[in-house]
C-alpha positions in Angstrom: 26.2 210.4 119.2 23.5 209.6 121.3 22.4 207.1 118.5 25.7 205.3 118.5 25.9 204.9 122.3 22.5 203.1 122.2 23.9 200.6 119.5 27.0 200.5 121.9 24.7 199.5 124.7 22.6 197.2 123.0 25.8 195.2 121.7 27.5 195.4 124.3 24.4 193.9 126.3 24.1 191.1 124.0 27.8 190.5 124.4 27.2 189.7 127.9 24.2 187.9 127.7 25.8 185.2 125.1 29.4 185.4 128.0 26.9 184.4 130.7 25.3 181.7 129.0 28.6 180.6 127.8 29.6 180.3 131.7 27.0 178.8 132.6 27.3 176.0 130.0 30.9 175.6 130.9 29.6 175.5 134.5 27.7 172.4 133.5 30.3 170.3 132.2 32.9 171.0 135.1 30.0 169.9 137.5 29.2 167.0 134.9 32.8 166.0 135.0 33.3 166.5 138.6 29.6 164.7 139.5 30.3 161.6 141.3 33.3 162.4 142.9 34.8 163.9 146.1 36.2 166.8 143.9 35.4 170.5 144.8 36.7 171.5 142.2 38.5 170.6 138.7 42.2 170.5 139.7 41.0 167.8 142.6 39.2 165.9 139.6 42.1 165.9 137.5 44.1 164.9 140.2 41.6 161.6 140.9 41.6 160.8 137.7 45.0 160.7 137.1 45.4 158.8 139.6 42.6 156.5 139.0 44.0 156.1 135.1 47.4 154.9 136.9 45.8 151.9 138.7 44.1 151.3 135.5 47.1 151.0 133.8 48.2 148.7 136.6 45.7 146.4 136.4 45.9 146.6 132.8 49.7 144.8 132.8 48.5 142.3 136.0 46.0 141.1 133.7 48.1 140.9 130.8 50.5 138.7 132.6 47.3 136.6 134.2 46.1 135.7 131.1 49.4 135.1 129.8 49.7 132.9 132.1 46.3 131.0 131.9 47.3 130.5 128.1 50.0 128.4 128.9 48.2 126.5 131.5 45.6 125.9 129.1 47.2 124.8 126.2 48.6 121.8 128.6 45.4 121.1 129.8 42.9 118.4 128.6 40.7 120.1 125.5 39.9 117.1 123.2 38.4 113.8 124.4 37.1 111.2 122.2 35.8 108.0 123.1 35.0 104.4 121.3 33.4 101.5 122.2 33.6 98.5 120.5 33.4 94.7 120.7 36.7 92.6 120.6 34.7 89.4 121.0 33.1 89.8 117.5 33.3 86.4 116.9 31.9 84.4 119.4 29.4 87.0 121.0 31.7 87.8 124.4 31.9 91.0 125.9 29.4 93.0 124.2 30.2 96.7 122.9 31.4 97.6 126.7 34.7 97.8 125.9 36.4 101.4 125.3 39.3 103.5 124.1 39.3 106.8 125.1 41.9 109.6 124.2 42.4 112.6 126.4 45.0 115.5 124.7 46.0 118.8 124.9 45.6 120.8 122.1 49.5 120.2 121.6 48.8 117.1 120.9 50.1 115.7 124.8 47.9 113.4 126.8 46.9 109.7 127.0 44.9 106.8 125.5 43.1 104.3 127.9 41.7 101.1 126.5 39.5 98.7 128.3 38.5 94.8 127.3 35.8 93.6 129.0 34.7 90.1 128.7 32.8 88.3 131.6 35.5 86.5 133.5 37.8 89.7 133.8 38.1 93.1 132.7 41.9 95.0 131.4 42.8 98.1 131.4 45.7 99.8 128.9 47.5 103.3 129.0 49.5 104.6 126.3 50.7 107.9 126.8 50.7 110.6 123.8 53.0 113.1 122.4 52.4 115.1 119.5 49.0 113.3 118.4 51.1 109.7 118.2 52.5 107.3 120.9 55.9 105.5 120.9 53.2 102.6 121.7 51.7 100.6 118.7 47.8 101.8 118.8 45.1 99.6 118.2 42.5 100.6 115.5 40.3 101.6 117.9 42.5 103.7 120.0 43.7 105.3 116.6 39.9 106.6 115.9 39.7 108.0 119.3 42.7 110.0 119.1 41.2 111.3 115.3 38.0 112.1 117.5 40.1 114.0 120.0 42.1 115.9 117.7 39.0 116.8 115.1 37.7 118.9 118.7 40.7 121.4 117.5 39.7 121.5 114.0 36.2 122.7 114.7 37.1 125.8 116.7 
């Protein structure tokens, strides 16, 4: 008997030893996951992070609706520009290349055409507007390449 009560003992023994270290392991990883905060203990950590995972989830639909916003303020935005210069005087060596069409669209296609002759007594200015990459105006061949040179900006992304 007295043989059986030392195995008892011994087992028993190591029982506890492996419990205690198993306590204090779970001791470390409450104070782990308590660390940082103004917990005491782990229903007060809990309780934070629920309540931090609520403004979270918060922010999480305010962002949602910011950037849902900023989408459709971007897409009318300006996001393609192309430019042209060109001389109209070909012919009798006026003006130079400092004349200009410029296209400025959104990427639906909205936006504007400017033009510019310049020759040396005066210099005119043209705006055509744009909708859906075309204008209700006639477009000049230049103003027609910047508008390709605009709307290639879309094709590249």
């Amino acid at each position: 008997m007295e043989m059986h009560t030392r195995e008892i003992l011994i087992t028993l023994g190591v029982a506890c030893a492996l419990l205690i270290i198993f306590v204090v392991h779970l001791e470390i990883r409450v104070r782990r996951l308590t660390r940082g905060g103004k917990a005491k203990n782990l229903d007060e950590a809990m309780s934070t992070m629920e309540s931090d995972i609520k403004i979270i989830k918060q922010f999480k639909v305010e962002m949602i609706d910011h950037l849902a916003n900023v989408e459709i303020r971007l897409g009318r935005s300006v996001q393609g520009v192309g430019t042209v210069r060109f001389n109209p005087f070909r012919g009798n060596g006026e003006g130079g290349s400092q004349s200009f069409a410029s296209s400025f669209i959104s990427e639906k296609g909205n936006g504007v055409v400017l033009s510019s002759l310049y020759s040396r007594d005066h210099v005119s200015i043209f705006s055509k507007p744009i909708k859906d990459f075309k204008s209700e105006y006639e477009l000049t061949d230049e103003e027609k390449k910047s508008l390709v040179i605009a709307r290639e900006i879309f094709s590249k992304k």
